[in-house]
C-alpha positions in Angstrom: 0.0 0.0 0.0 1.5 3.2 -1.2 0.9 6.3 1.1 1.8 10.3 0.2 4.2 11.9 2.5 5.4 15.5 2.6 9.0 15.7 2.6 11.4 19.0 2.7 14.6 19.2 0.7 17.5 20.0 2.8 19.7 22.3 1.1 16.8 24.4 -0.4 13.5 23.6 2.2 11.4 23.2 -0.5 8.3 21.1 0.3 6.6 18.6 -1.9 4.8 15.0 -1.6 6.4 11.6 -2.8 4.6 8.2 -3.0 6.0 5.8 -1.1 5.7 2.3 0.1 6.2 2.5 4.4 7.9 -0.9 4.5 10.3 0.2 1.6 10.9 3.2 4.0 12.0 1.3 7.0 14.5 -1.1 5.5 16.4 2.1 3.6 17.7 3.2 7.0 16.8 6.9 7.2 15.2 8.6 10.4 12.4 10.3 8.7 11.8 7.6 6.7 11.1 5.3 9.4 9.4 7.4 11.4 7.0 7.8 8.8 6.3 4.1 8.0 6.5 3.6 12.4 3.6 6.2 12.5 1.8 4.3 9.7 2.2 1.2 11.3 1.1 2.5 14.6 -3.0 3.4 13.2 -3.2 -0.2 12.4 -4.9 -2.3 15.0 -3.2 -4.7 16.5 -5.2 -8.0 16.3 -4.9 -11.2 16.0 -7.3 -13.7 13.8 -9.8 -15.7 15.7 -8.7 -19.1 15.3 -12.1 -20.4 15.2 -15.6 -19.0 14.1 -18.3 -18.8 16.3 -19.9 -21.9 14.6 -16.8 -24.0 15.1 -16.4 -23.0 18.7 -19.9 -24.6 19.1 -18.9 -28.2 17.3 -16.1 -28.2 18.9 -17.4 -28.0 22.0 -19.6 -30.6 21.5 -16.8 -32.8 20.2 -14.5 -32.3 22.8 -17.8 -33.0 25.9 -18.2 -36.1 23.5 -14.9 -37.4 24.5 -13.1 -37.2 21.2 -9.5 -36.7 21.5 -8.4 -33.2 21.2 -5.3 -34.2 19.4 -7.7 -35.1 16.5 -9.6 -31.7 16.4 -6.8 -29.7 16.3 -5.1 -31.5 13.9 -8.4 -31.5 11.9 -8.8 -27.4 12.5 -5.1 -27.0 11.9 -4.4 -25.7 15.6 -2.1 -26.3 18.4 -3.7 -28.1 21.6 -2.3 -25.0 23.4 -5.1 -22.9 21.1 -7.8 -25.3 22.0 -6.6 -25.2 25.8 -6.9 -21.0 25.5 -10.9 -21.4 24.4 -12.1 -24.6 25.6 -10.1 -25.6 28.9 
């Protein structure tokens, strides 16, 4: 995603605005560079993915008070036992 920044020229201060990509901007090394792709990184929420939907939280609850093993679901939902520990218990 390409964003606008306004940028000042040092030997004459004149202003203008250049497209640029933020992650480009980080790995060439200048201060103002990443400090514009760190504030553009900073309005992005910092979320993770739900592992499961609200529909498979509800089979696999049911699965797991059935008895089945819950090496089998998570292998099945492509998650770690640790996951299925975090919403089931």
């Amino acid at each position: 995603m390409k964003k606008k920044i306004a940028v000042e020229c040092p030997c004459c201060q004149h202003h203008f605005e250049v497209e640029v990509n933020p992650a480009a901007l980080l790995a060439s090394g200048t201060t103002a560079a990443k400090n514009a792709a760190l504030k553009e990184n900073a309005k992005k929420p910092r979320t993770r993915a739900r592992a499961f939907t609200p529909e498979q939280i509800e089979v696999v609850k049911a699965r797991i008070q059935a008895g089945e093993k819950r090496t089998d679901i998570a292998k099945e939902y492509g998650v770690t036992l640790q996951t299925l520990r975090n919403y089931f218990g």
